[in-house]
N, C-alpha and C positions, 0 to 999 in steps of 0.2 A: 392399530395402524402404526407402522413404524416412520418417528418422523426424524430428521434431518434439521440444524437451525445454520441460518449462514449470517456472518453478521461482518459488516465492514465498518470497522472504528477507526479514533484517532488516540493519540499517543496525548494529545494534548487536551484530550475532552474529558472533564472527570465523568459524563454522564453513559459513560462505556460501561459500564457494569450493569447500571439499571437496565442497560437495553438488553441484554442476555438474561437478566435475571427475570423481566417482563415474560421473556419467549418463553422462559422456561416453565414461568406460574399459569401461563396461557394454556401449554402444554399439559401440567399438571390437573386443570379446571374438566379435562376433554377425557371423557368415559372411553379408555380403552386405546389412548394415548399413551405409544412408549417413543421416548427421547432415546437413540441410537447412536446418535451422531454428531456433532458439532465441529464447525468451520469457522473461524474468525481471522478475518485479512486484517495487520494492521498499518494503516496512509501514518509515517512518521510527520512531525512537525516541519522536515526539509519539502515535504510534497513526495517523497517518494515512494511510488504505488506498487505494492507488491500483492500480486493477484494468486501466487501460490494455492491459497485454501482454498479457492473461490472452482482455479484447476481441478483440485483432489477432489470437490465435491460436487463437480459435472462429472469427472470418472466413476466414481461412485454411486452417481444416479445413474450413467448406462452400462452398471452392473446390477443396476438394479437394489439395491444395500440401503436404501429406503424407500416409504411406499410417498412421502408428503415433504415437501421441501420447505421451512418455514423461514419468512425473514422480516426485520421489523419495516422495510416499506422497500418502494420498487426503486425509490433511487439508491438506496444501502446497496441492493444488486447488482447495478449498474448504474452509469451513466453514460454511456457510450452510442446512446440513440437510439431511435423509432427502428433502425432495423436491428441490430447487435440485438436491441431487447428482445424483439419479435423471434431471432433466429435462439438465445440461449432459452426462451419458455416453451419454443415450440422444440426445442430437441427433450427438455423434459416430460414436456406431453408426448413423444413420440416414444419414448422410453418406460410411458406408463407412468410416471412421475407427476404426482399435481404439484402447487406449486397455490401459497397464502400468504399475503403482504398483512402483517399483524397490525397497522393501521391505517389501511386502506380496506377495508371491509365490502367497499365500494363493487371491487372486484367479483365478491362471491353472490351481487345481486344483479348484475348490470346485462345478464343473458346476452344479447346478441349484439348489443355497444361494447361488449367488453374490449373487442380492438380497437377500436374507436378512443374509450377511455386509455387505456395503455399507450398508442399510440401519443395522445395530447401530454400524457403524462412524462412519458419518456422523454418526447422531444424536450418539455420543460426543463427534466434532470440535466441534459444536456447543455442547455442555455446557462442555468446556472452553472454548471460546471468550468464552462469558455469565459460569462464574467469572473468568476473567482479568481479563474488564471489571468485575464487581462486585468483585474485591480490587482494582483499578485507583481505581473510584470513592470503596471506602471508605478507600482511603489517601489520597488526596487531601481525603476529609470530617477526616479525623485533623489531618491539617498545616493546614488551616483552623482546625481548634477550636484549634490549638495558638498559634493568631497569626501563620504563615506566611504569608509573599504568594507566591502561586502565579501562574508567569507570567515574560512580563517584564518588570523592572523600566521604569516609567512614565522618558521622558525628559524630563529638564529643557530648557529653552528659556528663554533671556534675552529677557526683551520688552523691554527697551530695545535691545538687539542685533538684535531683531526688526524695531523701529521703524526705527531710524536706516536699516535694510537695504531698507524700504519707501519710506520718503523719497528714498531715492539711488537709486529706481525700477528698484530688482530685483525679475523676477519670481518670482512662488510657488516656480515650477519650479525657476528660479538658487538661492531660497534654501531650498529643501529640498537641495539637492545639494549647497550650499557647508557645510550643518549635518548632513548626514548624517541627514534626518528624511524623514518619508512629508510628503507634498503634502497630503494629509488633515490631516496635523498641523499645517500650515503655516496655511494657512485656519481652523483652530479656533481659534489662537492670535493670528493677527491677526483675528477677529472676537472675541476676551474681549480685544485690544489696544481695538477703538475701544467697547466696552462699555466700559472702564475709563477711556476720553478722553471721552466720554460723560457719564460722573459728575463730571467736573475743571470 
């Protein structure tokens, strides 16, 4: 059986390997088990969720390019709710595709509760998902009320360094790369440069 593994880490979790390395000894354990394929989305430390692999490896299964989709549990899959989940397992079963949560075992005994379990389960992943974002939001409301700059730090930029570098007709591009600044920056600052030659 040709299996598939999908895994969604963090950037700041050191226990990202063991959970790939598990799929794979799992895999290995299972008579006539080959590993094909592998998917790993990664959620950076800023929160942002980049679902790329997660795409390539629903294409994949309705092409058909694996017979088993393995992943270490149902919220790694998703969190997006009782339907989102119900609509992505049921397009892999529709595609012929099964589909095994590596710690939820639950699933391959539970016959005819299985929607049932899934569904209780999903909505769960969901909940947690909504408080992490609400303790996410109100700690960041906390360090605001407290006077905190959240972010990063605004960079300085010498307008006469800026000037002299325009006159000796460099362009935006040379002198965002010689200052280590976005081009965007570059243009704000010589346009508050001839607002301010403007006034003189």
């Amino acid at each position: 059986m040709r299996i598939a593994i999908y895994c969604r880490v963090s950037t700041n979790k050191q226990d990202n390997g063991n959970q790939i390395d598990d799929l794979k000894r799992f895999i290995g354990t299972q008579q006539g088990w080959e590993l094909v394929l592998e998917f790993v989305d990664v959620v950076t430390g800023s929160g942002k969720k980049d679902r790329a692999q997660f795409d390539a490896m629903m294409l994949a299964a309705s092409q058909r390019k694996f017979d088993l989709l393995l992943f270490w549990k149902l919220d790694r899959l998703t969190r997006e709710g009782t339907r989102k989940t119900f609509e992505y397992l049921s397009r892999l079963e529709k595609w012929g595709v099964k589909w095994r949560s590596y710690l939820e075992p639950i699933f391959d005994s539970c016959g005819q509760f299985k929607d049932i379990v899934i569904s209780i389960m999903s909505t769960l992943a969901e909940q947690e998902r909504i408080a992490i974002s609400d303790r996410t939001k109100a700690g960041l409301a906390r360090a605001r009320a407290k006077g905190k700059i959240l972010g990063a730090l605004p960079k300085f930029v010498d307008l006469t360094d800026l000037a002299d570098r325009r006159d000796q007709g460099h362009t935006v591009r040379k002198i965002a790369a010689d200052l280590h600044i976005s081009t965007g920056l570059v243009m704000k600052k010589l346009k508050q440069l001839e607002l301010e030659r403007g006034k003189q």
